[in-house]
N, C-alpha and C positions, 0 to 999 in steps of 0.2 A: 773494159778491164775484166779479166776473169778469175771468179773467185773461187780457185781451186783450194783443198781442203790447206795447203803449207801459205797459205795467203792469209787466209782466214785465221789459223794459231800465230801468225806476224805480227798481224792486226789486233788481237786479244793481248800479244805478250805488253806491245807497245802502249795497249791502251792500261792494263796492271801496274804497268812500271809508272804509267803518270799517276794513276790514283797513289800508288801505294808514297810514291812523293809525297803528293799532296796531305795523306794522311799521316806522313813523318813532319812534314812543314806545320801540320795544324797540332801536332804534340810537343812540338818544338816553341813554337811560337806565340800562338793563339792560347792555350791551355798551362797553365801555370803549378796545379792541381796533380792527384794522380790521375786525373782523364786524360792527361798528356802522354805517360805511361799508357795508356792503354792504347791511344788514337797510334804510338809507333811502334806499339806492339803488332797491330793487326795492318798497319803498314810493312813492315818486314814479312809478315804473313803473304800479303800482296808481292811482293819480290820473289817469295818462294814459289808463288803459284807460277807468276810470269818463268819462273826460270823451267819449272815443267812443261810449260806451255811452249816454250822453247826447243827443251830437248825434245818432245813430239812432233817436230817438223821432220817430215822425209819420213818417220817410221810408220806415219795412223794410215 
């Protein structure tokens, strides 16, 4: 498999978008507190990047 450079930002976007889950499921869920707030703030954060990380396919 060859990892050209629109392979690689796939690979980041997809691995973003599970954390940034994971960090809306542990403010959700886990976290009762405002650490819950924060753990889906910086989840959504995570979404945002994935979504850059995204539109930089085909253009880097």
């Amino acid at each position: 498999m060859v990892m050209n450079k629109n392979t690689v930002l796939a690979w980041a976007t997809w691995i973003m978008i599970f954390v940034g889950m994971g960090m809306i499921a542990l403010g959700a869920f886990k976290y009762d507190d405002i650490a819950g707030w924060g753990f889906a703030a910086v989840g959504i954060g995570f979404f945002a990047i994935a979504w850059v990380f995204n539109a930089l396919k085909g253009r880097v």
